[in-house]
py3Dmol code that shows the C-alpha trace and the ligand (Angstrom):
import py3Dmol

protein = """\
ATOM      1  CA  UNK A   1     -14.563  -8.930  19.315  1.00  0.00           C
ATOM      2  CA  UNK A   2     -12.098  -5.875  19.134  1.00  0.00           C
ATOM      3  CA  UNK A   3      -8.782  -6.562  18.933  1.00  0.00           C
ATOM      4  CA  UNK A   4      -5.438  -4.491  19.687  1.00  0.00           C
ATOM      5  CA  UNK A   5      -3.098  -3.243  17.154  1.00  0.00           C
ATOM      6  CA  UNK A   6       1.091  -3.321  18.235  1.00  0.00           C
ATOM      7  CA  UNK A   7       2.479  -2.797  15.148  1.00  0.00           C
ATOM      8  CA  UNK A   8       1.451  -3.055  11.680  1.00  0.00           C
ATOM      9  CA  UNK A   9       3.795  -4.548   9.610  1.00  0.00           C
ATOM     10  CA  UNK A  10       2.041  -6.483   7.539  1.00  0.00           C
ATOM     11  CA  UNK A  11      -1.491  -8.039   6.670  1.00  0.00           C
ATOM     12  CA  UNK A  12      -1.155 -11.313   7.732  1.00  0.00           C
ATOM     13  CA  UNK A  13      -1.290 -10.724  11.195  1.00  0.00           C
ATOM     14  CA  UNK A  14      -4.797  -8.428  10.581  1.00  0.00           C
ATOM     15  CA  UNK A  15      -7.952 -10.312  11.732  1.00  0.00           C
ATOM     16  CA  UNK A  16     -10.692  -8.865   9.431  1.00  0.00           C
ATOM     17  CA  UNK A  17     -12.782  -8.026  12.396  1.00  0.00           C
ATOM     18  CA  UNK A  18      -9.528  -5.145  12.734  1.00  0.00           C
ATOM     19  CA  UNK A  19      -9.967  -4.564   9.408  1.00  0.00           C
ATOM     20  CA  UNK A  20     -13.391  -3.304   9.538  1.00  0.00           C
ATOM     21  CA  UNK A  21     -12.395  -0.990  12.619  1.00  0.00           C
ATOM     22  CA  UNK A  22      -9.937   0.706  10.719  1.00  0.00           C
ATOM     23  CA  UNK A  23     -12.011   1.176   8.143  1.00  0.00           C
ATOM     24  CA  UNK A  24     -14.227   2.657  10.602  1.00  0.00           C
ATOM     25  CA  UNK A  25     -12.020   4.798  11.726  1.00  0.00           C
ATOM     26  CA  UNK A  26     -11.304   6.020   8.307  1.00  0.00           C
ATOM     27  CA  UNK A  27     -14.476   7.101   7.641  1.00  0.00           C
ATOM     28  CA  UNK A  28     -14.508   9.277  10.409  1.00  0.00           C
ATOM     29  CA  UNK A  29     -11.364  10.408   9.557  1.00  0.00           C
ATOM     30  CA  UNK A  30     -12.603  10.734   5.997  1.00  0.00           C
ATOM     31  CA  UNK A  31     -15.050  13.190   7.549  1.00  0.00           C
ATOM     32  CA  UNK A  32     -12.805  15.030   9.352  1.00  0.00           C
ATOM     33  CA  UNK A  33     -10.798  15.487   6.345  1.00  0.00           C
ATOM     34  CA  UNK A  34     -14.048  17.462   4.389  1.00  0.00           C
ATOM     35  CA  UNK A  35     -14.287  19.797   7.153  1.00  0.00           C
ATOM     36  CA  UNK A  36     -12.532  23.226   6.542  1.00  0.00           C
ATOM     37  CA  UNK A  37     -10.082  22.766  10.059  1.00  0.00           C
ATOM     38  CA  UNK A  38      -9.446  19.230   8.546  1.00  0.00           C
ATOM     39  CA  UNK A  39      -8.052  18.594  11.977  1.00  0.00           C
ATOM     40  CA  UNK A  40      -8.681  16.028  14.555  1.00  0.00           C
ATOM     41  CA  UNK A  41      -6.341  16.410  17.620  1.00  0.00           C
ATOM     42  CA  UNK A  42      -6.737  13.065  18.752  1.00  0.00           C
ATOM     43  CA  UNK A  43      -2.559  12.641  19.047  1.00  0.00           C
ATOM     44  CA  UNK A  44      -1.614  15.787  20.408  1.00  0.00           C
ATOM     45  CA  UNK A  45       1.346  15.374  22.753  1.00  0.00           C
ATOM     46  CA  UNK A  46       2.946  12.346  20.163  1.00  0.00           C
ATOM     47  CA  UNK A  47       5.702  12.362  18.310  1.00  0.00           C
ATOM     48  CA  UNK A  48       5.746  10.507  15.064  1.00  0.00           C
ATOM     49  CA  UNK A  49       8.927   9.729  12.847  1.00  0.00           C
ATOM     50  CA  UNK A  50       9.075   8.479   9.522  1.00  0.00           C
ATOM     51  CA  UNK A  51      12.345   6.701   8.169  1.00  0.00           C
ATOM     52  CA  UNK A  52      12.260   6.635   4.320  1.00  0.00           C
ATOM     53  CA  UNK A  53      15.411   4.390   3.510  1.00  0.00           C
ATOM     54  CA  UNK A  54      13.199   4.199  -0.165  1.00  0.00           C
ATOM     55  CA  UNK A  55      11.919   6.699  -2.312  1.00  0.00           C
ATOM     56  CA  UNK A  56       8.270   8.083  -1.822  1.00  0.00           C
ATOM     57  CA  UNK A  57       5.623  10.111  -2.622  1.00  0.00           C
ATOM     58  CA  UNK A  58       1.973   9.233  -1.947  1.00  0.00           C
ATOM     59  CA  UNK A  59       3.080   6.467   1.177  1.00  0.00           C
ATOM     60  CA  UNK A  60       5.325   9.584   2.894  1.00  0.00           C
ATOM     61  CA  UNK A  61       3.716  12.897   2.795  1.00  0.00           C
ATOM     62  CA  UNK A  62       0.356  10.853   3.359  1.00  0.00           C
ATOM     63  CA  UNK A  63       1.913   9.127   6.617  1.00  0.00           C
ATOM     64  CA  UNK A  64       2.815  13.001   7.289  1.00  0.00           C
ATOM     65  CA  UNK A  65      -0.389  14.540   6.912  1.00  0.00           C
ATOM     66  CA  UNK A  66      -2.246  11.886   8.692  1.00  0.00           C
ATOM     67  CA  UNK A  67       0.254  12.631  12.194  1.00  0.00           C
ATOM     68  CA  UNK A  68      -0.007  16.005  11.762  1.00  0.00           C
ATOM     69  CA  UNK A  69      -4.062  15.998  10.587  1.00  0.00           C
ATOM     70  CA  UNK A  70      -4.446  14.158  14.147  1.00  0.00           C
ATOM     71  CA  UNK A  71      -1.962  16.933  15.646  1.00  0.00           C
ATOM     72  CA  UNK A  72       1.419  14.437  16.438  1.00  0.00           C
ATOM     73  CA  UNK A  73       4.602  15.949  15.632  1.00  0.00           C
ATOM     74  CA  UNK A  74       6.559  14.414  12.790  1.00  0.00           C
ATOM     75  CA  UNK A  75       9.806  14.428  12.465  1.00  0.00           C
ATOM     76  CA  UNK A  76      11.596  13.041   9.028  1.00  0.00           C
ATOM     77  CA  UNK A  77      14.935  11.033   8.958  1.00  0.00           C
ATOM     78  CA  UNK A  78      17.064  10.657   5.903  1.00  0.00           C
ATOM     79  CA  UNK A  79      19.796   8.213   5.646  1.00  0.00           C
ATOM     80  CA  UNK A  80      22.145   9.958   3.101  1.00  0.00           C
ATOM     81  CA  UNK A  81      23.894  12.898   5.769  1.00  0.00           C
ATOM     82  CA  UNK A  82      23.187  10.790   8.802  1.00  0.00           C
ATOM     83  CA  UNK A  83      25.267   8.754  10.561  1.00  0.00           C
ATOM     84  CA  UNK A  84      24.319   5.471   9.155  1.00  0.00           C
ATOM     85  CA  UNK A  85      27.266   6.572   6.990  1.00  0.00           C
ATOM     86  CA  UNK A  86      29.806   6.706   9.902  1.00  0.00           C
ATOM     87  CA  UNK A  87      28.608   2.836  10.614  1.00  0.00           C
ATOM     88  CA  UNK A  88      25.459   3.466  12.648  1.00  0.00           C
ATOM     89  CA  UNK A  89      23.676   0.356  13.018  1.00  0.00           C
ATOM     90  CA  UNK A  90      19.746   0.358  11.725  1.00  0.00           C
ATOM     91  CA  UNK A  91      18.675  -0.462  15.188  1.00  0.00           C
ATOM     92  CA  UNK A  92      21.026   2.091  17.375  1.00  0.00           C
ATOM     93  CA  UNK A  93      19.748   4.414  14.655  1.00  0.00           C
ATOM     94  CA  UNK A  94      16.087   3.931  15.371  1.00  0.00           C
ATOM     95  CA  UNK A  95      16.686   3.758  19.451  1.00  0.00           C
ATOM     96  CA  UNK A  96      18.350   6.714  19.506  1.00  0.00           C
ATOM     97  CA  UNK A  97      15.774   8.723  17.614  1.00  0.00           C
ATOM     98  CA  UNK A  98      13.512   6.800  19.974  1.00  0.00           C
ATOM     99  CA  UNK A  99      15.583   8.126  22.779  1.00  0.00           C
ATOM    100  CA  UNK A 100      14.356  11.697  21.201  1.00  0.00           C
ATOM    101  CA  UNK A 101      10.570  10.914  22.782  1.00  0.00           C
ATOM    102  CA  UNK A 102       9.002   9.597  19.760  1.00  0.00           C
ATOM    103  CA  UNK A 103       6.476   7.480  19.977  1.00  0.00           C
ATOM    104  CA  UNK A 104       5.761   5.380  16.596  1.00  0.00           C
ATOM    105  CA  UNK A 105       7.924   4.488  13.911  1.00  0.00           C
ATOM    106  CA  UNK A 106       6.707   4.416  10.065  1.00  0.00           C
ATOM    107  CA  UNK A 107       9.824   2.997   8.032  1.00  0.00           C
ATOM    108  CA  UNK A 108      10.411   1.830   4.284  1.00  0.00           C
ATOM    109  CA  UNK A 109      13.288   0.096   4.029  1.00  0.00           C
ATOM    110  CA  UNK A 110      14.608  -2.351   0.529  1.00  0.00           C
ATOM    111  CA  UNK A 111      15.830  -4.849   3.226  1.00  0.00           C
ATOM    112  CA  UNK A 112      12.490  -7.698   3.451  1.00  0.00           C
ATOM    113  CA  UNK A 113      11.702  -7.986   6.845  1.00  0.00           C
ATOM    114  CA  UNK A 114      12.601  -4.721   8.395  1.00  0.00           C
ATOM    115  CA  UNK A 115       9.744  -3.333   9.687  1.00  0.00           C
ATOM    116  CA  UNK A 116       8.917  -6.787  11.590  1.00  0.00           C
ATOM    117  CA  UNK A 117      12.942  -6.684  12.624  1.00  0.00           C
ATOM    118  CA  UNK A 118      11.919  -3.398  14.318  1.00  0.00           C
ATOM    119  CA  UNK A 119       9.365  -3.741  15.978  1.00  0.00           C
ATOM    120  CA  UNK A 120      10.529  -7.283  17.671  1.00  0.00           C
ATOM    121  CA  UNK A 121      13.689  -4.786  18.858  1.00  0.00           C
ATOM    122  CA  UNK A 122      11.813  -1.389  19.887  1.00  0.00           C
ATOM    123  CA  UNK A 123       9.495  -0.578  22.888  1.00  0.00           C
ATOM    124  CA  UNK A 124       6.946   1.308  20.311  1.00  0.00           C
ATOM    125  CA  UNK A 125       4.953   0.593  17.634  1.00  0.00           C
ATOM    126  CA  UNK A 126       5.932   0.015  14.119  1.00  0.00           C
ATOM    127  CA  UNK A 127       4.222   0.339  10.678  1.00  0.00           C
ATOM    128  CA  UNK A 128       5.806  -0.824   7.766  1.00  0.00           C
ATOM    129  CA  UNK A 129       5.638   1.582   5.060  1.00  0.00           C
ATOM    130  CA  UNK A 130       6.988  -1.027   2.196  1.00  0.00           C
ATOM    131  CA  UNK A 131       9.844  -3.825   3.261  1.00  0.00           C
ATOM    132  CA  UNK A 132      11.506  -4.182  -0.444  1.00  0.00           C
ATOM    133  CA  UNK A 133       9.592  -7.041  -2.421  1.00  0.00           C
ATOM    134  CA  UNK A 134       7.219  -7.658   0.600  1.00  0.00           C
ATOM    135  CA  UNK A 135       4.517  -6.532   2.280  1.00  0.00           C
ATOM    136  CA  UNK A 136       2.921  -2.680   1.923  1.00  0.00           C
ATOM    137  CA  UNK A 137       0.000  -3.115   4.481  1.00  0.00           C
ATOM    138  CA  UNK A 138      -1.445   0.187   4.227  1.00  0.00           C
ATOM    139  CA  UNK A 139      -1.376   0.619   0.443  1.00  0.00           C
ATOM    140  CA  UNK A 140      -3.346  -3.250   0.075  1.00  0.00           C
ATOM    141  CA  UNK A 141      -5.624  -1.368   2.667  1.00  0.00           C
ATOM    142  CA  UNK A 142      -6.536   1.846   0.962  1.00  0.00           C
ATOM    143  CA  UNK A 143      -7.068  -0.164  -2.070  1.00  0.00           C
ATOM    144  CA  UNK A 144      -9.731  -2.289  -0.504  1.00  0.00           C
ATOM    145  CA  UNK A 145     -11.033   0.928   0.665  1.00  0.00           C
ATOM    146  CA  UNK A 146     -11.546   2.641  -2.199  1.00  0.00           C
ATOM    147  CA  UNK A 147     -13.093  -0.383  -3.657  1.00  0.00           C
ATOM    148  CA  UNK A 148     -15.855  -0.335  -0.537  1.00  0.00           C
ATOM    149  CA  UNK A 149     -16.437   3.654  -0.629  1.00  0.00           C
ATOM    150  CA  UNK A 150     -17.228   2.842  -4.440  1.00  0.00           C
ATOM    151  CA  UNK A 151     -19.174  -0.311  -4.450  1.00  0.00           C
ATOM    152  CA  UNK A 152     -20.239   0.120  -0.462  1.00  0.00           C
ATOM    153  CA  UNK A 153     -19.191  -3.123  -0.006  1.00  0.00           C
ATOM    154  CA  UNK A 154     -16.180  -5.418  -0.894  1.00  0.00           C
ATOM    155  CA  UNK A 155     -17.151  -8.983   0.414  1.00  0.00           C
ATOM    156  CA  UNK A 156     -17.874 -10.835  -3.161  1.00  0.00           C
ATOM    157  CA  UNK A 157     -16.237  -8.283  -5.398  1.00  0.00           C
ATOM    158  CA  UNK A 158     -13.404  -9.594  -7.951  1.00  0.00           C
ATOM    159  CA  UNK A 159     -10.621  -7.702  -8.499  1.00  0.00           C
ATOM    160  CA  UNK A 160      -8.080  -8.202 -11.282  1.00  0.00           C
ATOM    161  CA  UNK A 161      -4.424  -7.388 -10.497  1.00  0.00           C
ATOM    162  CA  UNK A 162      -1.966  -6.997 -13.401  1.00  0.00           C
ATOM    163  CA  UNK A 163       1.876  -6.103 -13.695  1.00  0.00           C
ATOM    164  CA  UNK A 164       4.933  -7.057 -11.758  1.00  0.00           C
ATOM    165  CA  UNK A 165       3.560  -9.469  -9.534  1.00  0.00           C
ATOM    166  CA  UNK A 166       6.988 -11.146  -9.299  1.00  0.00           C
ATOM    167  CA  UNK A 167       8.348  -7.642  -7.553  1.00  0.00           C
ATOM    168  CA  UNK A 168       5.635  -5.604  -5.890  1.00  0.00           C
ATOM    169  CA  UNK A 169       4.652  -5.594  -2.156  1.00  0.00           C
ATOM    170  CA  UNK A 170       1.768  -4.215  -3.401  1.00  0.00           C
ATOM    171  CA  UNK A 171       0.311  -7.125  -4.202  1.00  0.00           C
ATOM    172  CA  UNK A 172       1.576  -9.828  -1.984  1.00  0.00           C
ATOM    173  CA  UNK A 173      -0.381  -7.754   0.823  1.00  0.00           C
ATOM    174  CA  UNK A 174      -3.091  -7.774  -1.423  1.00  0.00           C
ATOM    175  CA  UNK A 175      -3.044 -11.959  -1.741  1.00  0.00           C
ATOM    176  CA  UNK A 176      -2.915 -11.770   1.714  1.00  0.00           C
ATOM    177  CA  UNK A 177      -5.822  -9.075   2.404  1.00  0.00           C
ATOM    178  CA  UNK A 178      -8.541 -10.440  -0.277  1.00  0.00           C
ATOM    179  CA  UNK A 179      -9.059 -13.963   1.822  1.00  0.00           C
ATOM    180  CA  UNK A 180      -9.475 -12.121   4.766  1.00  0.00           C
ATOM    181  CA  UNK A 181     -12.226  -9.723   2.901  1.00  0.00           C
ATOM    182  CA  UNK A 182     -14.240 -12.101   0.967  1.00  0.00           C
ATOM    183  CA  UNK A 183     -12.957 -10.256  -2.241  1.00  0.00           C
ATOM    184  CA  UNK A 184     -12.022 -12.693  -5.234  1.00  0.00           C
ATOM    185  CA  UNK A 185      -8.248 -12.071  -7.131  1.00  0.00           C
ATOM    186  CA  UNK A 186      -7.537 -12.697 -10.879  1.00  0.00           C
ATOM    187  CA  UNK A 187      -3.742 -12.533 -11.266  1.00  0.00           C
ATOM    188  CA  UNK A 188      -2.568 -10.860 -14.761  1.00  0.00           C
ATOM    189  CA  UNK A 189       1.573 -10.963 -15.718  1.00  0.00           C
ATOM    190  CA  UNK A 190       4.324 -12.226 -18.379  1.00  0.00           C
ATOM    191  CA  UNK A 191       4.772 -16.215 -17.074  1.00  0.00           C
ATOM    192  CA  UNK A 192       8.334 -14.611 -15.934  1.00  0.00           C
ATOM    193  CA  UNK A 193       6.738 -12.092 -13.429  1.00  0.00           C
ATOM    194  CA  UNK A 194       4.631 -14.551 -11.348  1.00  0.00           C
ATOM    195  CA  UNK A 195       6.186 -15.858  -8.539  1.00  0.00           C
ATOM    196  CA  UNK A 196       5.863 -19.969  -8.849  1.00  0.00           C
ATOM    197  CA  UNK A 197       4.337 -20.577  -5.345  1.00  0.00           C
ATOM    198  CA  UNK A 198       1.546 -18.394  -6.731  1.00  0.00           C
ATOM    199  CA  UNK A 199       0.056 -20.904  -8.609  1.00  0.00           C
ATOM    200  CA  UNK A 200      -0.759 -22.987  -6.193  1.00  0.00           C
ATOM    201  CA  UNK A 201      -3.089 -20.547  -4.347  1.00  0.00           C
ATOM    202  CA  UNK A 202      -6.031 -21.081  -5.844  1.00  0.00           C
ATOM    203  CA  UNK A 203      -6.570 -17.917  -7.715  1.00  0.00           C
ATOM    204  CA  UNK A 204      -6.638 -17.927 -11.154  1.00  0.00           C
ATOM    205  CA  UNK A 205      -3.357 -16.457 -12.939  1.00  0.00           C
ATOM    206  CA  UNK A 206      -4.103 -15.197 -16.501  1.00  0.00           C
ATOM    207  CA  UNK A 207      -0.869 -14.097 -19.223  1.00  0.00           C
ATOM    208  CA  UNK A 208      -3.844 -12.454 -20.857  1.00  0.00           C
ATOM    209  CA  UNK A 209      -5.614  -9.012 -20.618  1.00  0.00           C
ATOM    210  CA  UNK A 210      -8.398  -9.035 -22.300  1.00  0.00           C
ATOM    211  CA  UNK A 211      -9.898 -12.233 -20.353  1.00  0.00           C
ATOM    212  CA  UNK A 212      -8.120 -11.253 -16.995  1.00  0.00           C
ATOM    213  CA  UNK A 213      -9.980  -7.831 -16.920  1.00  0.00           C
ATOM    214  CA  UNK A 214     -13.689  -9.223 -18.882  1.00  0.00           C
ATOM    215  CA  UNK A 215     -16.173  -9.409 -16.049  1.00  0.00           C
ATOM    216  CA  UNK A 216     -14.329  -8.184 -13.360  1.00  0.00           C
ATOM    217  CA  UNK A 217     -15.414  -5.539 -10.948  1.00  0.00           C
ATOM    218  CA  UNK A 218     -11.955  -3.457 -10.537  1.00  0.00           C
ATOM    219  CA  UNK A 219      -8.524  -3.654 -11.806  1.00  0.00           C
ATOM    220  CA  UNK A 220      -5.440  -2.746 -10.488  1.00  0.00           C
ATOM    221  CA  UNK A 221      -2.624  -2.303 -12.411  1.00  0.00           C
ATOM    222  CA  UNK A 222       0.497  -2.815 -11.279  1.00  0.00           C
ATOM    223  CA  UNK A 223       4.195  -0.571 -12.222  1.00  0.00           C
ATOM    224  CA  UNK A 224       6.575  -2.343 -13.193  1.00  0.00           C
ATOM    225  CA  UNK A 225       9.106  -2.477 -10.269  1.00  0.00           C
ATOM    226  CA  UNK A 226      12.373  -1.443 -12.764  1.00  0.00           C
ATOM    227  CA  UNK A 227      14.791  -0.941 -10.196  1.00  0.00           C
ATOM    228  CA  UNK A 228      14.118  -4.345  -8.470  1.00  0.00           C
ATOM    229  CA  UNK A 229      14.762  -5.997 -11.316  1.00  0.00           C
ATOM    230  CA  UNK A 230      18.060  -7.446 -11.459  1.00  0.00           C
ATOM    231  CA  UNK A 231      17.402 -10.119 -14.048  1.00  0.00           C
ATOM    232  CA  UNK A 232      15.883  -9.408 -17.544  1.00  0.00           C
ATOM    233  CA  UNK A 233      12.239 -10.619 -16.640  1.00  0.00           C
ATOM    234  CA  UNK A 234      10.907  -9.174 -20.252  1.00  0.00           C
ATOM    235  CA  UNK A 235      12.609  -8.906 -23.657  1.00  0.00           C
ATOM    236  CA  UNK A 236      11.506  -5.174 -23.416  1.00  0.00           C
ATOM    237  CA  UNK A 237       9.625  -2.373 -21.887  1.00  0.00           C
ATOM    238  CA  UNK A 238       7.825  -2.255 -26.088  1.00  0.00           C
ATOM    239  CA  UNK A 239       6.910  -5.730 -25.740  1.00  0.00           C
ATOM    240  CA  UNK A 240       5.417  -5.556 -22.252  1.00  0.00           C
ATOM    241  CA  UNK A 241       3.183  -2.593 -23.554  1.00  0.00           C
ATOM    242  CA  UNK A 242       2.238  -4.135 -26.156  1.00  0.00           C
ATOM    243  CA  UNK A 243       0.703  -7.520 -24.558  1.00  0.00           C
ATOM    244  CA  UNK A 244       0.387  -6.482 -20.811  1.00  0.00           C
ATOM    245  CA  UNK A 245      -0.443  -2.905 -21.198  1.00  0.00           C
ATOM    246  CA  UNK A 246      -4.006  -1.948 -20.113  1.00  0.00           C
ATOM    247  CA  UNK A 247      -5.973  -0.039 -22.600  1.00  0.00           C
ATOM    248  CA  UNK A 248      -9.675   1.064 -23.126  1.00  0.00           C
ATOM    249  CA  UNK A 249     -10.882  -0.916 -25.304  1.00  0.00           C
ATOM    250  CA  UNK A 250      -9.887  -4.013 -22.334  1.00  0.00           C
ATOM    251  CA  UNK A 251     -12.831  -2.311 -19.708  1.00  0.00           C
ATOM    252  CA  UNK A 252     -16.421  -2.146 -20.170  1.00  0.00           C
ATOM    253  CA  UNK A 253     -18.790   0.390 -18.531  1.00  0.00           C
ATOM    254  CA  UNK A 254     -18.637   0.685 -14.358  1.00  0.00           C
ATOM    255  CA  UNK A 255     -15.180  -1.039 -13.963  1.00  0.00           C
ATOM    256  CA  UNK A 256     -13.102   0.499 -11.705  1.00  0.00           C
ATOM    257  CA  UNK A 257      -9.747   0.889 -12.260  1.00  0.00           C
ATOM    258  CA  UNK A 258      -7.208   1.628  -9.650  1.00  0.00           C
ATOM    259  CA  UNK A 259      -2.808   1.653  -9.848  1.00  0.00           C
ATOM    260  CA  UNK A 260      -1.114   2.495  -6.557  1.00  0.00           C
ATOM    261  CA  UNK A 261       1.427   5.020  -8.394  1.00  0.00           C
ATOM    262  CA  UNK A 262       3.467   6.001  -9.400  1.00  0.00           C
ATOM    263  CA  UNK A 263       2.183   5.468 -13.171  1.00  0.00           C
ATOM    264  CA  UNK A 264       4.988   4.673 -15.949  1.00  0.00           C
ATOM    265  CA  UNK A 265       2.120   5.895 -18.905  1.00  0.00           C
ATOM    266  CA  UNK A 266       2.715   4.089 -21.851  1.00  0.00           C
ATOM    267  CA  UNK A 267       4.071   1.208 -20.012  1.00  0.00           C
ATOM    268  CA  UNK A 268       1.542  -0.424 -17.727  1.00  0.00           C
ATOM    269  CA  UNK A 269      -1.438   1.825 -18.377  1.00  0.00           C
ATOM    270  CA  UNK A 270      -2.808   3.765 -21.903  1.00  0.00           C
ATOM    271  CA  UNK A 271      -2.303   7.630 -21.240  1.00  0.00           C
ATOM    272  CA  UNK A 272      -5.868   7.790 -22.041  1.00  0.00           C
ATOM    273  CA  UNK A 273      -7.098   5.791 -19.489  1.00  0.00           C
ATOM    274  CA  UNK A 274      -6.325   8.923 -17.633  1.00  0.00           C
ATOM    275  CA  UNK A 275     -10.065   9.965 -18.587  1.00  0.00           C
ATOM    276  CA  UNK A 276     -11.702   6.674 -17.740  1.00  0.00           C
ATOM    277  CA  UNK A 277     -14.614   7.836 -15.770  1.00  0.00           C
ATOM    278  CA  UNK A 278     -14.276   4.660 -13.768  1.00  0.00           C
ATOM    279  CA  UNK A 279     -10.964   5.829 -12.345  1.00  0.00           C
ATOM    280  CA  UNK A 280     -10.274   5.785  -8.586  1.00  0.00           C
ATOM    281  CA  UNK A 281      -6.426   6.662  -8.461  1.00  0.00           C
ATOM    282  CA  UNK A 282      -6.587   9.782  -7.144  1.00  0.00           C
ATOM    283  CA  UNK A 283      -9.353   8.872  -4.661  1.00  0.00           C
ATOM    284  CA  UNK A 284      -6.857   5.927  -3.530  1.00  0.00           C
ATOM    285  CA  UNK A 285      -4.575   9.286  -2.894  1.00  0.00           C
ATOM    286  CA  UNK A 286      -7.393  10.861  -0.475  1.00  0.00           C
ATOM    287  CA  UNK A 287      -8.347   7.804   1.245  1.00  0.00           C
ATOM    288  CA  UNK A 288      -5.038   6.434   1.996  1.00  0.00           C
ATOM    289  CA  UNK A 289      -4.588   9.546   4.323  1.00  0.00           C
ATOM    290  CA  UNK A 290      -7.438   8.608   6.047  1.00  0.00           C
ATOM    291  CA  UNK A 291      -6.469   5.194   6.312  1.00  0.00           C
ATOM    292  CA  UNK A 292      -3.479   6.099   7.656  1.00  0.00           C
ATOM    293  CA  UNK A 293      -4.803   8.210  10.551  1.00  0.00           C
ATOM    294  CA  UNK A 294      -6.122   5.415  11.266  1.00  0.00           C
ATOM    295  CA  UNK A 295      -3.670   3.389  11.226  1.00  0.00           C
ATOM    296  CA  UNK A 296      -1.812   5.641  13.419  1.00  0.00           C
ATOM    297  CA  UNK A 297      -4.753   6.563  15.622  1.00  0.00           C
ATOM    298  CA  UNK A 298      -5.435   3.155  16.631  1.00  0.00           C
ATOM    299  CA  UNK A 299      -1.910   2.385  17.316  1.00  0.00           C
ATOM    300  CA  UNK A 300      -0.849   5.062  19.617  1.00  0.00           C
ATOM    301  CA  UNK A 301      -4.732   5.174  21.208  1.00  0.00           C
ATOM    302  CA  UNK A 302      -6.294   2.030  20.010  1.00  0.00           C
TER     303      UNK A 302
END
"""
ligand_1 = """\
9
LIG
N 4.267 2.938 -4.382
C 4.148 1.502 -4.351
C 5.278 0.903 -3.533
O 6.034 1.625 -2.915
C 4.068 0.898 -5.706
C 5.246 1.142 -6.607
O 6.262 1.692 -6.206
O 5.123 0.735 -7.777
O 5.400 -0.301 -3.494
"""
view = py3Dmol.view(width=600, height=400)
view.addModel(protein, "pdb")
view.setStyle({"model": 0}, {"cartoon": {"style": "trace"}})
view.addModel(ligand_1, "xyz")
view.setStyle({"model": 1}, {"stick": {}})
view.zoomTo()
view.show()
């Protein structure tokens, strides 16, 4: 059955059977991408804007580059100069760039629940790009990507997630997206950086690395979210590398390992894991543009 996308602002409202399109539609997007005009005009004639209340890297320019890679325009709001600082509302802001002819929204905003505020308020779709402690949709989905260009297939696979699980969106879309995808969690943190409902999901929450990691297929590690953390969740950034940190000698042979960026080396993740030849963070990079022409493609022509 093929469903419709509206918005996307989060995972929880994704059938799998959606799921599987998009990744569809990534891999011929994926394609497009290896060919020298990496172009695929499917969106010529829209009009995308991105609203980055948050900084960004990876999530912005690769929202970017998938609007213009399907030929939209894009067109970039920043909050600091604009007139949110006169006492613009969010939403009058967002209508009247609206009111501009635009014709999606991708916005990352601290507040929790702005994206789905949005798009219950504007005529056009929505994507949340990261609602503070949250949901990130697309970055749970180009994870789960990665993982099925690698293996070729994700239902059965068990992926290990450690770090701040108390903190990142990251991985609440991720407990959300594994059920959905057949793909087995292992959660990895300090007991102070797991959120208490958590235990009673069923997965099976580990405060150690070594047996976390041992047997699993992939690993994501996690940052740790230092400017969400208001409260002193860890005696100190030494300690946590010292008992949380993921190092070599914790993976064996074929495991994949996989962080969503940006890295704090020496803190979450051994510098030298940077030449684990299991290492899919930069393909994550290069997918997640693909995923998000997708994401974009299917909800201004889905
Ligand atoms: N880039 C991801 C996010 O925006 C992960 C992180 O910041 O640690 O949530």
């Amino acid at each position: 059955m093929r469903h419709t996308l509206s918005h996307l602002v989060g995972v929880r409202d994704l059938p799998s059977s959606m799921v599987w399109q998009l990744y569809e539609l990534a891999d011929r997007f994926y394609d497009v991408l290896r060919q020298p005009t990496r172009k695929a005009p499917a969106l010529t004639g829209s009009s995308v804007a991105l609203l980055f209340f948050e900084s960004s890297t990876r999530t912005k320019l690769s929202f970017e580059l998938a609007a213009k890679r399907l030929g939209a325009d894009v067109v970039q709001f920043s909050a600091s100069g604009s007139s949110l600082d006169k006492g613009e509302t969010l939403l009058d802001t967002a209508l009247n760039i609206l009111a501009m002819g635009v014709d999606a929204l991708v916005v990352r905003h601290r507040g929790v629940g702005t994206a789905h505020f949005l798009a219950r308020h504007l005529p056009v779709p929505v994507v949340n790009a990261g609602d503070g402690t949250h949901e990130h949709p697309t970055q749970a989905l180009l994870d789960t990507y990665t993982l099925f260009k690698h293996f070729g297939y994700v239902e059965g696979l068990t992926l290990t997630i450690i770090g701040d699980l108390f903190h990142s969106r990251v991985a609440l879309s991720h407990l959300l997206l594994a059920p959905k995808l057949g793909i087995k969690l292992r959660l990895c943190a300090p007991p102070t950086l797991i959120p208490p409902l958590w235990y009673g999901l069923g997965w099976p929450i580990y405060t150690d690395v070594a047996s976390a990691v041992s047997g699993a297929h992939a690993v994501l590690v996690l940052r740790m979210q230092k400017e969400r953390q208001d409260w002193a969740p860890i005696a100190s950034w030494q300690e946590y590398a010292r008992f949380y940190q993921l190092r070599p000698a914790h993976l064996r042979e074929g495991q994949v390992l996989m962080h969503p960026g940006p890295i704090n080396w020496g803190v979450e993740l051994d510098p030298s894991l940077q030449y684990w030849p299991h290492t899919r963070i930069l393909d994550q990079v290069t997918y997640g543009v693909a995923i998000r022409m997708a994401v974009l493609y299917m909800l201004l022509r889905g």
